[in-house]
C-alpha positions in Angstrom: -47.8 0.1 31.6 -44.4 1.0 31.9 -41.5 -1.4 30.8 -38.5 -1.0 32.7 -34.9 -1.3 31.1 -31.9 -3.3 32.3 -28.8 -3.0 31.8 -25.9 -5.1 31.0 -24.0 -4.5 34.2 -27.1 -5.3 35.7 -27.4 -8.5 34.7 -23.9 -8.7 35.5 -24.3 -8.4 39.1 -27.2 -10.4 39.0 -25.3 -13.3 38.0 -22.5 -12.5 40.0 -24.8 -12.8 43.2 -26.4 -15.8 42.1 -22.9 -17.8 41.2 -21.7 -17.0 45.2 -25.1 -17.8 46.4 -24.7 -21.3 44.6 -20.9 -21.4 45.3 -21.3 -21.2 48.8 -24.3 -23.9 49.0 -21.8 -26.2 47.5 -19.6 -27.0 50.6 -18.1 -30.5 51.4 -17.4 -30.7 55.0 -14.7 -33.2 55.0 -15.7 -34.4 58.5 -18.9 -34.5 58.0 -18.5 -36.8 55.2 -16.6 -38.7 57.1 -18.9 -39.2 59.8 -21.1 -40.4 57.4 -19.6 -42.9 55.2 -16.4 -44.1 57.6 -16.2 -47.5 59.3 -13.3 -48.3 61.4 -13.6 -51.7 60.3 -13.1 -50.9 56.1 -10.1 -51.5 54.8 -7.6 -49.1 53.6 -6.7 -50.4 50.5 -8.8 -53.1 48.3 -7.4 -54.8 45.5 -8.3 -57.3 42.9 -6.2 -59.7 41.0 -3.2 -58.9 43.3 0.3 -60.1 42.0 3.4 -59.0 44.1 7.1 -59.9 43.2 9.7 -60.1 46.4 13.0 -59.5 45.0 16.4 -59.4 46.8 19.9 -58.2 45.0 18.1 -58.6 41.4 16.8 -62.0 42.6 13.2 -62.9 42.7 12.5 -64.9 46.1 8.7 -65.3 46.3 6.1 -64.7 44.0 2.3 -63.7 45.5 -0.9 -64.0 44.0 -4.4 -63.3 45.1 -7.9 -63.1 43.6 -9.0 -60.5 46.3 -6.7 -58.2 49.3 -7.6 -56.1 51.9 -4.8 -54.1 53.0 -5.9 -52.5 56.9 -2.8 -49.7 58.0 -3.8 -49.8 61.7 -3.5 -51.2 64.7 -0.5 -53.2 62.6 -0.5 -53.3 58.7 -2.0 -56.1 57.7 -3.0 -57.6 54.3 -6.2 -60.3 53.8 -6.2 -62.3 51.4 -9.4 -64.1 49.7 -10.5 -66.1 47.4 -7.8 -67.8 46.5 -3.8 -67.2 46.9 -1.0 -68.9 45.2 3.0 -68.6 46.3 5.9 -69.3 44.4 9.5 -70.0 46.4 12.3 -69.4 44.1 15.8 -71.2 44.1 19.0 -68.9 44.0 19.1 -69.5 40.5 15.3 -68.2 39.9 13.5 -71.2 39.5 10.6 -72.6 40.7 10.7 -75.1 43.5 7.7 -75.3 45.7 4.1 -73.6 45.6 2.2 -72.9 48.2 -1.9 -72.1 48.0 -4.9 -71.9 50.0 -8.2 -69.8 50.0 -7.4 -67.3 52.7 -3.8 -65.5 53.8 -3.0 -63.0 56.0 0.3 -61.3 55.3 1.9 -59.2 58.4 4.9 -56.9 56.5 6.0 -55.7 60.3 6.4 -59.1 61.5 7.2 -60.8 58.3 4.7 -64.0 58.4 2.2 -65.2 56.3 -0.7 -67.6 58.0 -2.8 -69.2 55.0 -5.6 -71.5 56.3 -8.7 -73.4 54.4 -7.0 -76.0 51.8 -3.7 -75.8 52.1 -0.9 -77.9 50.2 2.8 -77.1 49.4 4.2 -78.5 47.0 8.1 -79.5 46.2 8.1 -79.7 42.2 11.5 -81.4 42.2 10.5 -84.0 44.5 6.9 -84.8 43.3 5.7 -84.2 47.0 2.6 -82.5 48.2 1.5 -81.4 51.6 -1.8 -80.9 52.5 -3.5 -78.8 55.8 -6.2 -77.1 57.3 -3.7 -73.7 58.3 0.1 -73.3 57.7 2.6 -70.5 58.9 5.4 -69.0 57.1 8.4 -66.7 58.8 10.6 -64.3 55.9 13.5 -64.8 58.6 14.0 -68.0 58.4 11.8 -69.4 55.9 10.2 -72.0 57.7 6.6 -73.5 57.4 5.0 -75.0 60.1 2.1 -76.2 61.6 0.3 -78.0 64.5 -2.6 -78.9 62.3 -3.2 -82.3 61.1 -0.6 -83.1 58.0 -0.7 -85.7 55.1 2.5 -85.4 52.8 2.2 -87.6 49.3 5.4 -88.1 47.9 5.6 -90.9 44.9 7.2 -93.4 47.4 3.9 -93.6 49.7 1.3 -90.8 52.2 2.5 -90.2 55.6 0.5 -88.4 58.1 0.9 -86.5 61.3 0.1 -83.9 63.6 2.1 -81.2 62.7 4.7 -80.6 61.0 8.3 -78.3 60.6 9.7 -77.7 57.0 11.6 -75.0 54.9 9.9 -73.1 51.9 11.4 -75.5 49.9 10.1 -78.4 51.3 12.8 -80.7 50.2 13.0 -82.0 53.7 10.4 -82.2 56.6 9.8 -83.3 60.3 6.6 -84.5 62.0 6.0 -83.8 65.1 3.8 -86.5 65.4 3.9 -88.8 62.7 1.7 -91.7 62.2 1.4 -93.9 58.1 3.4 -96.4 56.3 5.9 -95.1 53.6 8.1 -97.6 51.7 12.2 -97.2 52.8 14.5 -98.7 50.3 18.0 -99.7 51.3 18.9 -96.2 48.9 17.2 -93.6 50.9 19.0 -94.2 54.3 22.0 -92.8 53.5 
């Protein structure tokens, strides 16, 4: 029996062979994963525990929370928000004054609204008033809220109620658009 001898550059070349044999196996056709694990109705961008500060000229304007966003680039970029949201309006001089919150948001960036629906209440700290709704609006332009939903505002004074309603961010004032509820008027607050 003969025993045959290799040598060094053999095994060299050997190795060399096998690494481009397993090299080339190795390929990731970019489309083809995509084909695979896309879904045109996936968000682009997931988040958890979101917190985004608006601020204009050094100022901070509105403050956004939310447990859970889904950001979508296309047909228009839009942002979901779930399980919870929470925004703070700020006064010129950076505080506080009303919160808004609810269980679902959408925010549209192009358009610059926010719709939140599902246990909505906005709330004037100032005044001690809170309103509560099924689905609210909000427009960056103007700042006004709005809906056509059914409305109940508690303020200390008494609980009015109406079918829809028009207000700033602030919500230091309001107007129903149809009100309905007994609220107690003293000789004071006309003027």
């Amino acid at each position: 029996m003969k025993i045959k001898q290799f040598s060094s550059s053999t095994f060299i070349s050997i190795g060399a062979v096998s690494l481009v044999f397993f090299l080339s196996a190795c390929v990731n056709d970019l489309e083809t994963i995509q084909k695979i694990t896309y879904d045109p109705k996936s968000p682009d961008e997931v988040t958890q525990n979101l917190h985004v500060l608006y601020v204009d000229s050094g100022f901070a304007k509105i403050e956004l929370f939310a447990n859970y966003a889904e950001t979508f680039h296309k047909p228009e970029e839009l942002t979901k928000l779930k399980d919870g949201i929470k925004v703070n309006f700020f006064k010129e001089n950076g505080e506080i004054v009303s919160t808004l919150t609810a269980l679902y948001g959408e925010v549209n960036m192009q358009k610059g609204v926010i719709f939140v629906k599902d246990s909505v209440q906005l709330y004037n700290h100032a005044k001690k008033q809170r309103m509560e709704t099924e689905q609210l609006n909000w427009n960056r332009q103007d700042s006004s809220v709005f809906t056509n939903s059914g409305v109940m505002v508690s303020t200390p004074k008494g609980t009015l109620f109406g079918e829809g309603i028009r207000t700033k961010q602030d919500f230091s004032t309001y107007t129903f658009i149809k009100p309905y509820g007994k609220v107690v008027i003293e000789e004071g607050d006309l003027d």
